[in-house]
C-alpha positions as CSV (number, residue, x, y, z in Angstrom):
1,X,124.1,88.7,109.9
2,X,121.8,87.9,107.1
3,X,120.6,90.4,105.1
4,X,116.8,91.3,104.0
5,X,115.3,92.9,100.9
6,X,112.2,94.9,101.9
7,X,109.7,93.2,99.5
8,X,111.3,89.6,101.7
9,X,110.8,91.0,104.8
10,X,107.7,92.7,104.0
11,X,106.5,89.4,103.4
12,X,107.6,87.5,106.2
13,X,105.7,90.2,108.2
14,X,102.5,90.0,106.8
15,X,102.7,85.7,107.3
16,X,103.6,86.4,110.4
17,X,100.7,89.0,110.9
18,X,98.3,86.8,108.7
19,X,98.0,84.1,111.9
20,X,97.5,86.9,114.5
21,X,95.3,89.8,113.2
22,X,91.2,88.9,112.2
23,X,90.6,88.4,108.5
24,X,88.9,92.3,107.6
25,X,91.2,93.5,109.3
26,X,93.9,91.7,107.8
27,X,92.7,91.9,104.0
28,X,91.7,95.7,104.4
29,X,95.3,96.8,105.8
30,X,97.9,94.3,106.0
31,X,97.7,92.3,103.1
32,X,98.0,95.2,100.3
33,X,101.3,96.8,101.8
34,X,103.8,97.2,99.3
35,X,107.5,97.4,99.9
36,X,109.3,100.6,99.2
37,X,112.5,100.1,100.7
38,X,114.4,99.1,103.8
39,X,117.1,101.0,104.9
40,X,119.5,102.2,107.6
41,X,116.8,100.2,109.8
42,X,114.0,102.1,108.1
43,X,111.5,100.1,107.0
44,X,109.3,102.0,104.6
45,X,105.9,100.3,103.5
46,X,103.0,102.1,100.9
47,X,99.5,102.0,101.9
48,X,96.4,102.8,99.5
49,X,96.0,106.4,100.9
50,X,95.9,108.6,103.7
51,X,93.2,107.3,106.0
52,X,94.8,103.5,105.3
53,X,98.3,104.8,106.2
54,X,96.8,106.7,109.8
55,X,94.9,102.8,110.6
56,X,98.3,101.3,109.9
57,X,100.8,103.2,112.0
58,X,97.8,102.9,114.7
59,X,96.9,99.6,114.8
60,X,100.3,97.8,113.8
61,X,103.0,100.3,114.1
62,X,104.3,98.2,117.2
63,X,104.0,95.2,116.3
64,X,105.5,95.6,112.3
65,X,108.5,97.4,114.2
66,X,108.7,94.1,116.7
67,X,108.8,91.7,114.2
68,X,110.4,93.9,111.9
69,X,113.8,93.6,114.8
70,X,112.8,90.0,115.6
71,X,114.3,88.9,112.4
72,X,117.0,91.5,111.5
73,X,118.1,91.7,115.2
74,X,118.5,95.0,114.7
75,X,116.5,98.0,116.4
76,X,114.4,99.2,113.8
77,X,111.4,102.1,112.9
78,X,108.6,101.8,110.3
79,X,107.6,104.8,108.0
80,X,104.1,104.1,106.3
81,X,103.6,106.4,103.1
82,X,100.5,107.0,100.9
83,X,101.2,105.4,97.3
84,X,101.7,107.5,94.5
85,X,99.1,108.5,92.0
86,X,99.3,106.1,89.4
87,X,100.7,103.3,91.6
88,X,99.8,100.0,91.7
89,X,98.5,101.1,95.0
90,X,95.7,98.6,96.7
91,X,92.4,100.1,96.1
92,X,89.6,99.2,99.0
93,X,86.6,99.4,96.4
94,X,86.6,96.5,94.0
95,X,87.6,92.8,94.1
96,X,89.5,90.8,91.0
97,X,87.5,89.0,89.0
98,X,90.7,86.1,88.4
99,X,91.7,86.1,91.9
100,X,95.0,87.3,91.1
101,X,96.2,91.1,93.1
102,X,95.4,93.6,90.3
103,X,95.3,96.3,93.1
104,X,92.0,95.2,94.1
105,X,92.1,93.0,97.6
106,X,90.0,89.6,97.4
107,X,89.9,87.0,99.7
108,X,93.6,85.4,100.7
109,X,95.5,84.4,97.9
110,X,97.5,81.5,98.1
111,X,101.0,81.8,99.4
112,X,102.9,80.3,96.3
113,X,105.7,78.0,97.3
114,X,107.9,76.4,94.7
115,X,109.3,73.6,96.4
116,X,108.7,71.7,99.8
117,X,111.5,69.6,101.0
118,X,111.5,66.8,103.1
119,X,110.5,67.0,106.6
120,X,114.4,66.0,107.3
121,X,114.8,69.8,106.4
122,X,111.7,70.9,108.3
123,X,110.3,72.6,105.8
124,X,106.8,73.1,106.5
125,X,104.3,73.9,103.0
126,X,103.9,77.5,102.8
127,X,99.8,77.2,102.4
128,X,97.3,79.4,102.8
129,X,96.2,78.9,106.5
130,X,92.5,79.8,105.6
131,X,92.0,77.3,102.5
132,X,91.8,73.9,104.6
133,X,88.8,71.0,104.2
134,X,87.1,72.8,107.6
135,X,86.9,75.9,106.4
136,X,85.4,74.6,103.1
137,X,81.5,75.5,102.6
138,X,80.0,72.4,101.3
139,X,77.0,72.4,99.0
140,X,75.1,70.3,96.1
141,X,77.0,72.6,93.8
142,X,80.4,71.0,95.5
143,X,79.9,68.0,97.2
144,X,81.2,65.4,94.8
145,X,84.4,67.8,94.1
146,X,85.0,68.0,97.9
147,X,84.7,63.9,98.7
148,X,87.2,63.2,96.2
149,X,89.2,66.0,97.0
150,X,89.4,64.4,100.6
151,X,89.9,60.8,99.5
152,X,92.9,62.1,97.5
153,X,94.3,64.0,100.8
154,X,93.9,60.6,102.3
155,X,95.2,58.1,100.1
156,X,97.9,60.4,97.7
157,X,99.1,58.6,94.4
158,X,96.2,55.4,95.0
159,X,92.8,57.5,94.9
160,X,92.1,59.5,91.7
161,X,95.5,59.7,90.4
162,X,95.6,62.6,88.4
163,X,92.7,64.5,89.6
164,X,91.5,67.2,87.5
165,X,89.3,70.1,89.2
166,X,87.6,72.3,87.0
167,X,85.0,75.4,87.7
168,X,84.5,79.1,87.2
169,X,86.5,81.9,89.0
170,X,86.4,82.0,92.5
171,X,84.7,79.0,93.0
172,X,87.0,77.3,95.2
173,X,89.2,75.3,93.3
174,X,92.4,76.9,94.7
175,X,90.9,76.3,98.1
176,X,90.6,72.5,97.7
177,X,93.7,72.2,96.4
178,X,95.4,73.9,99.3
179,X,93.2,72.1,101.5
180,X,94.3,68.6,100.2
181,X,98.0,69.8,100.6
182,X,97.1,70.6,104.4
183,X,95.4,67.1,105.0
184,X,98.2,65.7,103.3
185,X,101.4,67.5,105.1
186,X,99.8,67.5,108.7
187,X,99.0,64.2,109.0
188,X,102.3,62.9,107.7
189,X,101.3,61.3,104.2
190,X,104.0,63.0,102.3
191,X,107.2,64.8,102.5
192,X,107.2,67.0,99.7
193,X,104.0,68.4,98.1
194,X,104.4,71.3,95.4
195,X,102.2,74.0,95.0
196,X,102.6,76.1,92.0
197,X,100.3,77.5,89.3
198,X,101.2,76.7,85.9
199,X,102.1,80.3,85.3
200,X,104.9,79.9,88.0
201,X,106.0,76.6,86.2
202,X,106.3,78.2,83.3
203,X,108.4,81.4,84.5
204,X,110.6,79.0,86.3
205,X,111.1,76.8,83.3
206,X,111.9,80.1,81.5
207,X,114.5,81.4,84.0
208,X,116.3,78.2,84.1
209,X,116.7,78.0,79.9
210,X,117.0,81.7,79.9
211,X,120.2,81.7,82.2
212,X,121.8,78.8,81.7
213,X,121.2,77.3,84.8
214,X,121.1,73.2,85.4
215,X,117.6,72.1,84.3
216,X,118.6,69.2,87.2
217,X,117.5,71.7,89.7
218,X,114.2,72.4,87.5
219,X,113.6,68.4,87.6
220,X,114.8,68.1,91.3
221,X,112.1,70.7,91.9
222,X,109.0,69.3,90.7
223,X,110.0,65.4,89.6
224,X,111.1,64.8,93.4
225,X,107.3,65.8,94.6
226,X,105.5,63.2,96.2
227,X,102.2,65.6,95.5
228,X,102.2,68.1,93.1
229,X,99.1,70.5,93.1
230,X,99.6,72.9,90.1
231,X,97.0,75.6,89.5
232,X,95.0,77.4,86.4
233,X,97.0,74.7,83.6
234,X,94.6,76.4,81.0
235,X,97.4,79.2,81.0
236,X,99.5,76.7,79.5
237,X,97.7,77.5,76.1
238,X,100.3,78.3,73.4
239,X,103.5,77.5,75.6
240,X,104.7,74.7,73.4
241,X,108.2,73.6,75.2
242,X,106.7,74.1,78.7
243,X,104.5,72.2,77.6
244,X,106.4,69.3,76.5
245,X,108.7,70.0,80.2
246,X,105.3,69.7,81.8
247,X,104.7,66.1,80.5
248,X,107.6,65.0,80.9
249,X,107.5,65.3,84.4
250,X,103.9,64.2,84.7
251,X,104.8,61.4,83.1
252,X,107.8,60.4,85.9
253,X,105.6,61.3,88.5
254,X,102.5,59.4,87.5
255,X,104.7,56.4,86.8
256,X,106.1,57.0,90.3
257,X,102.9,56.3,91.9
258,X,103.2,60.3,92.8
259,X,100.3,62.3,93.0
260,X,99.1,64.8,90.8
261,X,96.1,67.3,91.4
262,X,95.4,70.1,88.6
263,X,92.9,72.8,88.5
264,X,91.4,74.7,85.2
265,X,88.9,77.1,84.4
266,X,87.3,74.4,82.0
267,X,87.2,70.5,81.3
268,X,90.1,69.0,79.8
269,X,88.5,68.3,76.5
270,X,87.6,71.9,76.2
271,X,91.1,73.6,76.5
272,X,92.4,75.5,73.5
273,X,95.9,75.3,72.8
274,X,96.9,72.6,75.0
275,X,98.9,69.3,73.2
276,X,96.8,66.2,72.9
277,X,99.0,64.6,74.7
278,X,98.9,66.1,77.6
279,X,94.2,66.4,77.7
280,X,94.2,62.3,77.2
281,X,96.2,62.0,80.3
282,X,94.0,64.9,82.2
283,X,91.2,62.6,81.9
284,X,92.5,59.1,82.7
285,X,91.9,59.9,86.4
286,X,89.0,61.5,87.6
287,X,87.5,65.0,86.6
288,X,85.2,66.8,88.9
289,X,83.5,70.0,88.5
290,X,82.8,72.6,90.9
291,X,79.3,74.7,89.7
292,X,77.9,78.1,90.8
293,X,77.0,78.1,94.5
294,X,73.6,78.1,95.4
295,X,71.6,80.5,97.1
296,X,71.5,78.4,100.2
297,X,75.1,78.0,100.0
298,X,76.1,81.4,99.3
299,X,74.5,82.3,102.9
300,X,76.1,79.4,104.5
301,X,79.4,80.9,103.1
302,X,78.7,84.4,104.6
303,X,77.4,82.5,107.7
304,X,80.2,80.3,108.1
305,X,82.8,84.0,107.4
306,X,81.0,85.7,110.2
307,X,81.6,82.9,112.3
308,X,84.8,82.8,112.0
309,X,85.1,86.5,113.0
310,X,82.9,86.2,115.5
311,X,80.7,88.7,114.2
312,X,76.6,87.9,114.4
313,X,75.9,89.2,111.2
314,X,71.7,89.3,111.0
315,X,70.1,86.7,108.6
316,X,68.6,89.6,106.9
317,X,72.3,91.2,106.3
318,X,73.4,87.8,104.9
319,X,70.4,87.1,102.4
320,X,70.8,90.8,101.3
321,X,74.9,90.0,100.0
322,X,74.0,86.6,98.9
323,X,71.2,87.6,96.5
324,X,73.1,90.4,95.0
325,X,76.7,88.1,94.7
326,X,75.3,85.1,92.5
327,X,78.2,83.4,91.4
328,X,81.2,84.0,92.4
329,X,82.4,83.0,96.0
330,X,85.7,84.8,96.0
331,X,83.4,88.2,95.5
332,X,81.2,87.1,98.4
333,X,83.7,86.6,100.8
334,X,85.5,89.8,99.7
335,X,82.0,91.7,100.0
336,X,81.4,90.3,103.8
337,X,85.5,91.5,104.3
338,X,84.7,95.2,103.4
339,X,81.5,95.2,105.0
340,X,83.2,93.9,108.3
341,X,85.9,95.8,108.1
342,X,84.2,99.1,107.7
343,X,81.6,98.1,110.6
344,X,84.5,97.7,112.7
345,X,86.5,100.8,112.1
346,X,83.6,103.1,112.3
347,X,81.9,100.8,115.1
348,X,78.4,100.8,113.5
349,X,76.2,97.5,113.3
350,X,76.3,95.4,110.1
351,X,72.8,96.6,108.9
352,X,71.3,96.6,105.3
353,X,71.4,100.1,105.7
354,X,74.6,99.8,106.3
355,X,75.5,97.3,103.9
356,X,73.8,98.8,101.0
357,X,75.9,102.0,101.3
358,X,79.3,100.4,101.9
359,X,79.2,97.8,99.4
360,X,77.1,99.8,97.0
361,X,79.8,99.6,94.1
362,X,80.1,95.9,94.6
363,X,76.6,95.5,94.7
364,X,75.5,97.6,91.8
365,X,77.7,95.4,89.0
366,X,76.0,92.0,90.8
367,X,73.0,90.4,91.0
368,X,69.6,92.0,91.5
369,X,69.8,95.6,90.5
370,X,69.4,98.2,93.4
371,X,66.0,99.3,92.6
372,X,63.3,97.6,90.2
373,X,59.4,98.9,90.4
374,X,56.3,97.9,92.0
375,X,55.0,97.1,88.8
376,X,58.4,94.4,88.1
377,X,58.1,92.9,91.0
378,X,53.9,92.3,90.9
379,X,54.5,90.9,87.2
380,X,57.5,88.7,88.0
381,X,56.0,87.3,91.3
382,X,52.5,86.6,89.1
383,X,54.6,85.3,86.2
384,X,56.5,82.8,88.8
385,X,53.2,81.5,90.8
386,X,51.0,81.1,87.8
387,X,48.3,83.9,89.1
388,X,47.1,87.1,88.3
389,X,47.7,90.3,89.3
390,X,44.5,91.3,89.8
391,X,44.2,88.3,92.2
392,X,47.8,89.0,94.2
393,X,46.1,92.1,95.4
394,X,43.1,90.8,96.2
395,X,42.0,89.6,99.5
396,X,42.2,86.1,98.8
397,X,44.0,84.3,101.7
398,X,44.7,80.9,100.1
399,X,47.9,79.7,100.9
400,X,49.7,80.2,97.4
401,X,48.4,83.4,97.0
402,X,49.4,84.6,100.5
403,X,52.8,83.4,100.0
404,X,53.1,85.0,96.8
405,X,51.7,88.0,98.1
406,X,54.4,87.8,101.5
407,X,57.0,87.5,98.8
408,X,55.9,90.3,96.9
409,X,56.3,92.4,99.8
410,X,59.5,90.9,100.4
411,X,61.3,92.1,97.0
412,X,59.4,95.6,97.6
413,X,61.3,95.8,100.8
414,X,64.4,95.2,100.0
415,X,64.6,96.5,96.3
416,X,62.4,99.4,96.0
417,X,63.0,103.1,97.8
418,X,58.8,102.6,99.0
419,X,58.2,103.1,102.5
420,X,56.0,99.8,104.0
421,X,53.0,102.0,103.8
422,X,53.5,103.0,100.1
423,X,54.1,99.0,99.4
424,X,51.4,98.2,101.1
425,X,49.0,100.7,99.3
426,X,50.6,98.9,95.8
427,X,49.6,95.6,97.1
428,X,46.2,96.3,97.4
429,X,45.8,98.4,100.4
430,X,47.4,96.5,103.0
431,X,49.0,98.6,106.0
432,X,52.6,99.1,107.0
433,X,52.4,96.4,110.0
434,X,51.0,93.4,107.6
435,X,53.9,94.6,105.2
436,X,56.7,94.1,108.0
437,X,55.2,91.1,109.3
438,X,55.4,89.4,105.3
439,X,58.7,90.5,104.3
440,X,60.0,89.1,107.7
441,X,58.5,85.6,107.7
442,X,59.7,85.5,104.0
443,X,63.1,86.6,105.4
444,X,62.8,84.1,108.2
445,X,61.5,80.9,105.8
446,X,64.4,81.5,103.4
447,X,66.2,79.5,105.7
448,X,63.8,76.5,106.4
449,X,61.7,76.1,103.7
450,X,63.0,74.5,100.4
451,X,60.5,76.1,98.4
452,X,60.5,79.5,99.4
453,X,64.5,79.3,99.0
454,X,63.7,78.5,95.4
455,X,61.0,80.9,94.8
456,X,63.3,83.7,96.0
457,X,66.2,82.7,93.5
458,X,63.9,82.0,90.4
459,X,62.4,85.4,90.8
460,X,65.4,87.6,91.7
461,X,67.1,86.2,88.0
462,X,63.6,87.1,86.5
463,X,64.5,90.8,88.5
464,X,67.8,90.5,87.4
């Protein structure tokens, strides 16, 4: 009977768990497990604390112990433990900023996978189920990334061969890349497609020099890829023979009519430590850029997430995240995945309220800040429109000067501690009802009208 180390099986549980358990859910409790040991058909798993150990033996006690005999074929129990102080225990509170586990859970990671062999094996790509072309949020900060991301997926080795993706963190570069591997294996246009970040390369190429082993299997391993996808190649910086490894077998594959996607944090010309060589060839294919996400798209994203939980999260809700995560989509979505999950464990709707006090550590280090005055808000609104002050609290009903004044009231709202009558008394008098009825047409135009979309983003940087 084979046997299993805890941190393997751990892992084949949570894959297995990853395609049947919602996403908060999932991300909150599941995916930061750590492996303490698995004995005498004990398996004993860490969770963050007390509270996350109580929701574990709960809501997956059964089911870990199932799977748990489903692939040892032995009976088996599950202890879940509190991590030790001073752990790399999962915290719930913050998210990484490089998309990497630092104890902090983010949105899925990808499932690395050195080598996919030929479907003659039946070896299907370990991918991230989530990170597919459907699941992708497309907007004018992405679009030209995406369409040659999916004419690569469709023609492999004869569209954009090497593609280079480049973009900030948790932009979706890792995504796209996983996605074109998806396209790629499920509709049968290659047999072995390699995902790896250059990281991985680079311990793999270390291990096999290190210990002696056949650098054949090292070649066999990436030079027999019909599609190699290989992740954050600016960590190649300094790493002279991986380096040189790494060309090499770009080099055979390119010449193979293989393909080749990479991703980096930056364009190719703009990468420090990294051999001429090797930036030439980065460019002789195409090079596409993925920029910060809109304001518009960063509420499609949340929309979109919500969706997929089936969760009818309030327009207001997703406006509220979006204008306070600006650039960085892997926050976002990890933002919406607290905010679920805690709305779900303690059964209370996703308000603002709510919102604003579960995500208030996130929310404080992004975007707007929590609170800004009356006074910041009348000046930056003025500043953005072109008018006075003195005629934003006038009663002048021309149509810039009501929306400016409706917007006003919106940012009061939603960044200030003022009751609607006390905003309203700042804005010239106005009563509580007129105050409501502005902030919620802003809320509702956001969506429809260009302009006001725009409005609302120039003055929350001004805010910022």
């Amino acid at each position: 009977m084979q046997t299993h180390s805890a941190t393997d099986l751990l892992e084949i549980i949570k894959q297995q768990l990853c395609e049947q358990t919602n996403r908060p859910k999932y991300e909150l409790l599941i995916r930061p497990l750590t492996a303490v040991s698995y004995d005498d058909n004990v398996l004993v798993v860490s969770a963050a604390n007390e509270m996350n150990c109580k929701w574990v033996r709960e809501q997956f006690g059964e089911i870990i112990v199932e799977l748990t005999e489903l692939i040892t074929g032995s009976r088996a129990s599950l202890e879940v433990i509190p991590a030790r102080a001073g752990e790399d225990g999962p915290a719930i509170h913050h998210f990484s900023d490089d998309g990497h586990p630092t104890g902090k859970p983010d949105a899925p990671g990808p499932v690395e996978e050195l080598e996919f062999r030929s479907r003659s094996q039946a070896a299907k790509p370990l991918l991230n189920p989530h990170y597919s072309f459907s699941e992708f949020v497309v907007g004018a900060n992405n679009q030209f990334c995406y369409s040659a991301c999916w004419q690569v997926a469709q023609r492999p080795g004869q569209s954009y061969n090497p593609m280079f993706i480049y973009g900030g963190v948790g932009l979706g570069k890792t995504h796209l890349m996983h996605a074109i591997g998806h396209e790629v294996w499920n509709n049968k246009r290659a047999d072995n497609v390699v995902y790896v970040t250059s990281e991985k390369f680079t311990n793999d190429f270390i291990e096999h020099v290190r210990t002696g082993k056949r650098m054949s299997e090292f070649h066999r391993r990436y030079r027999q890829a019909d599609v190699l996808l290989i992740d954050d190649i600016q960590f190649l910086s300094g790493k002279a023979e991986t380096q040189s490894e790494f060309f090499h077998t770009f080099m055979e594959l390119v010449e193979a009519g293989k393909q080749i996607i990479i991703s980096s944090d930056r364009p190719p010309r703009t990468l420090k430590g990294i051999e001429e060589r090797l930036i030439s060839r980065f460019g002789m294919g195409l090079v596409a850029d993925i920029a910060d996400p809109s304001l518009e798209t960063r509420v499609a994203i949340l929309r979109q997430k919500a969706s997929q939980e089936k969760v009818n999260l309030p327009d207001e809700v997703c406006y509220f995240i979006a204008d306070r995560v600006t650039s960085n989509v892997r926050e976002l979505e990890g933002a919406l995945t607290r905010l679920l999950a805690f709305s779900d464990f303690s059964s209370s709707p996703p308000t603002i309220e709510f919102a604003a006090r579960v995500l208030a550590d996130i929310l404080d280090t992004s975007g707007i800040r929590r609170e800004v005055s009356m006074r910041q808000i009348i000046n930056a609104v003025c500043e953005y429109f072109n008018i006075s002050d003195s005629l934003l609290l006038s009663s002048n009903r021309s149509k810039r000067v009501a929306q400016a004044r409706m917007i006003a009231m919106y940012f009061a709202r939603e960044f200030t501690n003022l009751t609607l009558s006390q905003i309203g008394t700042e804005l010239g008098n106005r009563d509580h009802s007129t105050v409501s009825h502005g902030a919620s047409k802003i809320t509702a135009e956001i969506v429809e009208d260009p302009y006001i979309e725009q409005a609302i983003s120039q003055i929350s940087r001004m805010l910022k």
